[in-house]
N, C-alpha and C positions, 0 to 999 in steps of 0.2 A: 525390505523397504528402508530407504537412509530416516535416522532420526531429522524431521522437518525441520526444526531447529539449526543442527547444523548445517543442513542443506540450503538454510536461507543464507545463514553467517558464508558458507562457501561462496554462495552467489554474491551476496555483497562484496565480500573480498576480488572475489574474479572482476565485478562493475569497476572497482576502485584500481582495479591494476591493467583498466581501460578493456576488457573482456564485453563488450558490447550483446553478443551472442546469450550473455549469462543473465540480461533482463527476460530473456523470452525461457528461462529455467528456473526464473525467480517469479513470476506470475501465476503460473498454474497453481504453486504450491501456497501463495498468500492466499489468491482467489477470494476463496470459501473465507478465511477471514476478516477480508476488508468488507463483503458484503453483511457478514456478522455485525459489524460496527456498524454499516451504514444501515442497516434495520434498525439495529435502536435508536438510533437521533432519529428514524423517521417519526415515533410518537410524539415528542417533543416539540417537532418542528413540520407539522402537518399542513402551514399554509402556504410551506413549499414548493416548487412544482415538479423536484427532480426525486426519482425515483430512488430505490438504493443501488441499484448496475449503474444509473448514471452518474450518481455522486461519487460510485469506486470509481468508473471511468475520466472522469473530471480530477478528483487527487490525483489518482495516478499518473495523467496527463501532466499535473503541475509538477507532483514532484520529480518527473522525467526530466523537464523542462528543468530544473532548477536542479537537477542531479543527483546523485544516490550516493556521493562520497558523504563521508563522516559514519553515514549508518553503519551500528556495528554489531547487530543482529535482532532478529525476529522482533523482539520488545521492542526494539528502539523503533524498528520503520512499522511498527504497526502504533506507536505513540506518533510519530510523523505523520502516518498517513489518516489517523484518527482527527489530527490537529488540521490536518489539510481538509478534511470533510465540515468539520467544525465551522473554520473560515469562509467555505464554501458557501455552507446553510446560513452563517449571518449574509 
């Protein structure tokens, strides 16, 4: 099994050098982490109305939208994708 790490950094890289293909290799493997984050601001922010699948789903939506260049591994887009849920829930 590739250390996840640098299998994110690969993917990012592949995204950056226009490898399209390499966001649907770069998903599976954050997954389980973005819904980590997005569980905890749930207690936080409980008069919310969006779940924690929905709020991965919604970051993840925006930062597609606004692109994956600059990310330069695991920390970095899971600090992106943290901030993007943040944003969200205000």
């Amino acid at each position: 099994m590739p250390d996840p790490d640098n299998f994110v950094t690969a993917c990012l890289q592949d995204l950056a050098r226009g490898d399209q293909d390499a966001v649907h290799r770069l998903l599976p493997c954050i997954y389980e982490d973005l819904r980590a984050i997005a569980k905890r601001m749930q207690p936080r922010n409980r008069a919310h109305s969006l779940n924690a699948t929905a709020l991965v789903h919604e970051a993840y939506l925006r930062m597609a939208r606004e692109g994956f260049e600059g990310l330069t591994d695991r920390a970095h887009f899971l600090a992106v994708a943290s901030t993007a849920m943040r944003h969200i829930m205000v």
